[in-house]
ZARO-177699 format. One record per residue (C-alpha): y, x, z; residue number from 1. Coordinates in steps of 0.2 Angstrom, whole numbers, plus 2048, in hexadecimal, padded with zeros to 3 digits. Layout:
# ZARO-177699
ATOM   v   u   w num
ATOM   Y   X   Z NUM
...
END
This chain:
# ZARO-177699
ATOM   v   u   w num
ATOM 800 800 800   1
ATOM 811 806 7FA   2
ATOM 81E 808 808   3
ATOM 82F 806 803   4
ATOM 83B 7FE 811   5
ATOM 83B 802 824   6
ATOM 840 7F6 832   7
ATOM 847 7FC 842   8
ATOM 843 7F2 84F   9
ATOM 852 7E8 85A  10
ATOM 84B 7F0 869  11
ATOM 856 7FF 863  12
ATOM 864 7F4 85B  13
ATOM 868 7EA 86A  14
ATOM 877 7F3 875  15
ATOM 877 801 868  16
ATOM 88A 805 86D  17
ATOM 886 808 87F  18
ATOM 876 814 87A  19
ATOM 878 828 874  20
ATOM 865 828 873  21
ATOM 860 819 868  22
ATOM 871 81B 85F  23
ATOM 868 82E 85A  24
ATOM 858 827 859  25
ATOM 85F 81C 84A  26
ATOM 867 82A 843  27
ATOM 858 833 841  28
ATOM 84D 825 83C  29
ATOM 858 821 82D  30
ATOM 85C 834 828  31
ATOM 848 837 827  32
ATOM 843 826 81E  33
ATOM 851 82A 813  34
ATOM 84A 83A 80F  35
ATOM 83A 834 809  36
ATOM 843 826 7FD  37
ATOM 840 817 80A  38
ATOM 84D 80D 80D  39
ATOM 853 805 81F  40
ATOM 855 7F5 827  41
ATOM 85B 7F2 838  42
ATOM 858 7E3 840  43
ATOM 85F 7DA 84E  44
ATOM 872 7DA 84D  45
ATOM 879 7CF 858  46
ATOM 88A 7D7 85C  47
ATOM 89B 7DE 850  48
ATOM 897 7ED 85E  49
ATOM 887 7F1 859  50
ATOM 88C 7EE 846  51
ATOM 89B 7FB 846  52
ATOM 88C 806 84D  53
ATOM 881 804 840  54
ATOM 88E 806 831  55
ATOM 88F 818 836  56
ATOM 87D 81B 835  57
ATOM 87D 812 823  58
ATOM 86C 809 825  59
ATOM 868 800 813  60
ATOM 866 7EF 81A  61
ATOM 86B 7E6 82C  62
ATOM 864 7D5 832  63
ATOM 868 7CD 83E  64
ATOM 871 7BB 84A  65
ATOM 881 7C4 845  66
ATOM 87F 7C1 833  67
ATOM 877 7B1 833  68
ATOM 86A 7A5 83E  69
ATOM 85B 79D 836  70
ATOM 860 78C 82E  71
ATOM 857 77C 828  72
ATOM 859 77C 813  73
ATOM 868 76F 814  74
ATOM 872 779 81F  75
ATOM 86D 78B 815  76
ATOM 873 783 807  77
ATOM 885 77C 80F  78
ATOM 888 78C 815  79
ATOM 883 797 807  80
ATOM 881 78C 7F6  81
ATOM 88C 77D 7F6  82
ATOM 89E 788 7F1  83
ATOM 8A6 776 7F5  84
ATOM 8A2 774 808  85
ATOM 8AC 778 817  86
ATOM 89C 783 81C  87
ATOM 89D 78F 80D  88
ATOM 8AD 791 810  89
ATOM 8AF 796 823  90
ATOM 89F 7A2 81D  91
ATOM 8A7 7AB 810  92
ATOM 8B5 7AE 81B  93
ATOM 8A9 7B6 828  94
ATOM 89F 7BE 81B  95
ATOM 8AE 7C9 815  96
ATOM 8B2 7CE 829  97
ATOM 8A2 7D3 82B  98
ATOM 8A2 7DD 81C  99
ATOM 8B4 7E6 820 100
ATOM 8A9 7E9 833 101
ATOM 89A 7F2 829 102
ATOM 8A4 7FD 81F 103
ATOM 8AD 7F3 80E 104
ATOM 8BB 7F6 819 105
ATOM 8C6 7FD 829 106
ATOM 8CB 7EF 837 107
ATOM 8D6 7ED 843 108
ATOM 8C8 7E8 84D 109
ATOM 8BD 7F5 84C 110
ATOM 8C0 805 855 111
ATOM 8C8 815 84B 112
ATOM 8B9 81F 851 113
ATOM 8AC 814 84A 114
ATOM 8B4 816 83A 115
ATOM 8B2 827 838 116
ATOM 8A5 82C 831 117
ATOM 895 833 83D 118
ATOM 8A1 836 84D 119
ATOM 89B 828 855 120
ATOM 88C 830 85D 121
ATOM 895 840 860 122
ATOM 8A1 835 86B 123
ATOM 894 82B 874 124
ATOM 88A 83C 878 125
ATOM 89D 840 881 126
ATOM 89E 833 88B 127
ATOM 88B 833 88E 128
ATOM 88D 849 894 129
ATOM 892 843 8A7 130
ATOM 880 838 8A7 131
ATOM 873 847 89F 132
ATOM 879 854 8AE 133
ATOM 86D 84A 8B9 134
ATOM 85A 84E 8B8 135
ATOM 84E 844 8BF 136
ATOM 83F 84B 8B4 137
ATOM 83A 85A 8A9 138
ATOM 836 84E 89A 139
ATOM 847 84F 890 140
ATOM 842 83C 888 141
ATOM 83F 835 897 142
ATOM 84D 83E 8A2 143
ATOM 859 839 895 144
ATOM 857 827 894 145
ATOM 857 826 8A8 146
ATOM 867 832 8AA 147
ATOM 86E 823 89B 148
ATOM 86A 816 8A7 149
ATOM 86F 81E 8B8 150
ATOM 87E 820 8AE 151
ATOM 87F 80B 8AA 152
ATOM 87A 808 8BC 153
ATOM 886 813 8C4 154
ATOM 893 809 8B7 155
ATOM 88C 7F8 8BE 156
ATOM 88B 7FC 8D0 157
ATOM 879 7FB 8D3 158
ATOM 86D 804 8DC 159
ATOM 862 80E 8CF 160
ATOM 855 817 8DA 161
ATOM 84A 822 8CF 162
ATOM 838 82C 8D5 163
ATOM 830 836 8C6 164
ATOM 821 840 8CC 165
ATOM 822 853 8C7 166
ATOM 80E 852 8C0 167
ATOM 813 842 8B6 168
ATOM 810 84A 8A4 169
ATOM 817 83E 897 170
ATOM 816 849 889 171
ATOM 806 83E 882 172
ATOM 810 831 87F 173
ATOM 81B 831 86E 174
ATOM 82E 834 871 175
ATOM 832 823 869 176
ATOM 826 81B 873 177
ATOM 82E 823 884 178
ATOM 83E 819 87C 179
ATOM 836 80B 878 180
ATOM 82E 806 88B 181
ATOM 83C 80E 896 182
ATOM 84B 809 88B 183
ATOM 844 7F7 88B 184
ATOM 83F 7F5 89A 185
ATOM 84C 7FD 8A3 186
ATOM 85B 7F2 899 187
ATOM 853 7E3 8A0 188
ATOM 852 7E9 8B0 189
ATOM 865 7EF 8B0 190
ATOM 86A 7DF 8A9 191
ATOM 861 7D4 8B5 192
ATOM 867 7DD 8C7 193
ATOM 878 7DD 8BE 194
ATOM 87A 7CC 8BF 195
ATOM 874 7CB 8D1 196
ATOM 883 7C8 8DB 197
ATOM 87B 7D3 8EA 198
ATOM 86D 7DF 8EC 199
ATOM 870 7E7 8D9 200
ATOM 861 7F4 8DB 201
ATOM 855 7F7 8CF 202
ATOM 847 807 8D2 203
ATOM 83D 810 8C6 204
ATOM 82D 81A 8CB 205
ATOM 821 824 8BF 206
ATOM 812 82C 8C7 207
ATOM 800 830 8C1 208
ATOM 7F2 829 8CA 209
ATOM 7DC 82A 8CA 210
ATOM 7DE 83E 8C8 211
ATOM 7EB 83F 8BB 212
ATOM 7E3 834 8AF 213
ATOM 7ED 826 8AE 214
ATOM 803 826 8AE 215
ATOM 807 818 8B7 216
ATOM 81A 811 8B6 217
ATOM 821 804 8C3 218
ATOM 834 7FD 8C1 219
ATOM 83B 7EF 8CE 220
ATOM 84A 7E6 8CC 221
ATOM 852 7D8 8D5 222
ATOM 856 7C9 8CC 223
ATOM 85F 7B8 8D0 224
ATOM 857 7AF 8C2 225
ATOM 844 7AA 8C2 226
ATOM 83C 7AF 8AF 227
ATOM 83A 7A3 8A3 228
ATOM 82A 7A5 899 229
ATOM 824 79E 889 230
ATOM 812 79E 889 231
ATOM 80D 7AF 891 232
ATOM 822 7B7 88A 233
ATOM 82F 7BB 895 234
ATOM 83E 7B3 88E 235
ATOM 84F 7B9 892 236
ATOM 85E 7AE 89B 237
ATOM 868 7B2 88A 238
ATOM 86D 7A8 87C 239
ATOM 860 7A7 86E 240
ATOM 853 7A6 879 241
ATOM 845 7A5 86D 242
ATOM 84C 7B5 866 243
ATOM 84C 7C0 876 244
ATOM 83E 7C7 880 245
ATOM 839 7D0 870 246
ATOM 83D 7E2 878 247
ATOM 830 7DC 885 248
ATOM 825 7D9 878 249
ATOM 827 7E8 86F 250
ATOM 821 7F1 880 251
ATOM 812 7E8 881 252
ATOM 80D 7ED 870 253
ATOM 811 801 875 254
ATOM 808 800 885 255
ATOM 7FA 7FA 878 256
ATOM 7F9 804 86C 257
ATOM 7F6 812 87B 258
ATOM 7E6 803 885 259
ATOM 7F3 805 891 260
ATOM 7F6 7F3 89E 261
ATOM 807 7EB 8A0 262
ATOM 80A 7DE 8B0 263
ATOM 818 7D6 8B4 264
ATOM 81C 7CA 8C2 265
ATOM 82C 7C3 8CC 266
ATOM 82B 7BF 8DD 267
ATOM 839 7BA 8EA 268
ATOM 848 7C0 8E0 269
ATOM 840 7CF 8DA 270
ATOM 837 7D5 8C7 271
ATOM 828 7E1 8C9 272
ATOM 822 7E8 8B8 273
ATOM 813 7F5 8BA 274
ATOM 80E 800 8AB 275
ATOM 7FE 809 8AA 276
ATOM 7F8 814 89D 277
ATOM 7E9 820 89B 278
ATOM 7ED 831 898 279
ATOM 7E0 835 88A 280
ATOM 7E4 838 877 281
ATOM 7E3 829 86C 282
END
């Protein structure tokens, strides 16, 4: 099977602004696919931020609620057939903001910065250099994504309590992977003790267990807002409901691929998600 296209999962799209190391992940995705003749979709784009990102990156395609939600065929064709309607006319007029915010041309609304082209990592990495000072492991992934969220808890004012033990060896698991589950699972947490009106306090601890075969990864967060579930997925409290919980189930699929076991509960005001995974090659 010919491959010609790659899709980038929201996962790394959502919050991209606020992100040096999905923002440089991204980078790199699109440089590589690009350098085998593939081209780039990025998917996900919910915010103008995360779009004047993106521009900089120059993916070949964006999808996304910012651009447009799933409609019924009457109300597609209102919107973007019948040039008469009131519809057609409002999107046209959104359409060509959106296209001056992905590059056609410079806004008064979009910061200088992101207009320039690639500085907009160089200056996240800046604002970023006060966060990476801090080590908590040796595993330059894993120590980076951490020092990023101490950085957002210390921003929010919540208690971020971290414990990696020196034997836990991550190196088995790939780089995007490491993202993949921490970034994930951490945002969530961040963004649930952040609404808490007291007690913001979320703790991360990653230790090995039965003789250094298996990692296991425990993050707890207090919460004011019992989960909703849909079936056996987490929703989010957001907006777009149906189209959230999806960086939750893009850590399942991780933890997976490596027969590793996911758990999460919520008990008296509190989330408790316990990763475990096998340290043996695949």
């Amino acid at each position: 099977m010919e491959i010609n296209e790659v899709k980038i999962d929201r996962c790394f799209v959502s919050g991209l602004q606020h992100s040096v190391y999905n923002c440089r992940l991204i980078s790199n995705m699109i440089e590589l696919s690009h350098s085998e003749q593939l081209r780039v979709c990025c998917e996900g784009v919910e915010t103008e931020e995360e779009l004047a990102v993106l521009r900089t990156l120059h993916p070949d395609l964006l999808q996304g609620y910012l651009f447009s939600k799933p409609y019924e065929a009457e109300t597609f064709a209102r919107h973007y057939i019948r040039g008469d309607s009131e519809e057609h006319s409002q999107w046209e007029a959104y359409r060509k903001r959106l296209y001056q915010l992905s590059g056609g041309e410079k806004t008064q609304e979009m910061p200088e910065r992101a207009c320039e082209q690639g500085n907009i990592i160089e200056e996240m990495e800046k604002q970023a250099l006060y966060v990476t000072k801090e080590i908590f492991c040796t595993d330059k992934i894993v120590n980076g994504v951490v020092s990023e969220k101490n950085g957002e808890a210390k921003n929010k004012n919540i208690e971020f309590r971290v414990n990696i033990e020196p034997t836990a060896d991550l190196t088995f698991l790939d780089d995007i992977d490491k993202i993949g589950i921490l970034g994930n699972l951490l945002d969530n947490a961040m963004e649930a003790a952040g609404k808490c009106r007291d007690n913001k306090s979320v703790a991360l601890d990653i230790y090995t267990s039965n003789n250094n075969h298996f990692i296991v990864l425990n993050i707890q967060n207090t919460s004011e807002t019992a989960p909703l579930k849909k079936g056996t997925r987490f929703l989010s409290t957001k907006k777009n409901q149906e189209n959230h919980g999806i960086g939750l189930e893009y850590v399942k699929n991780i933890v997976a691929k490596y027969q590793g076991f996911l758990n999460i509960k919520y008990e008296d005001g509190v989330y408790y998600v316990r990763v475990i995974i096998p340290k043996y090659k695949r």
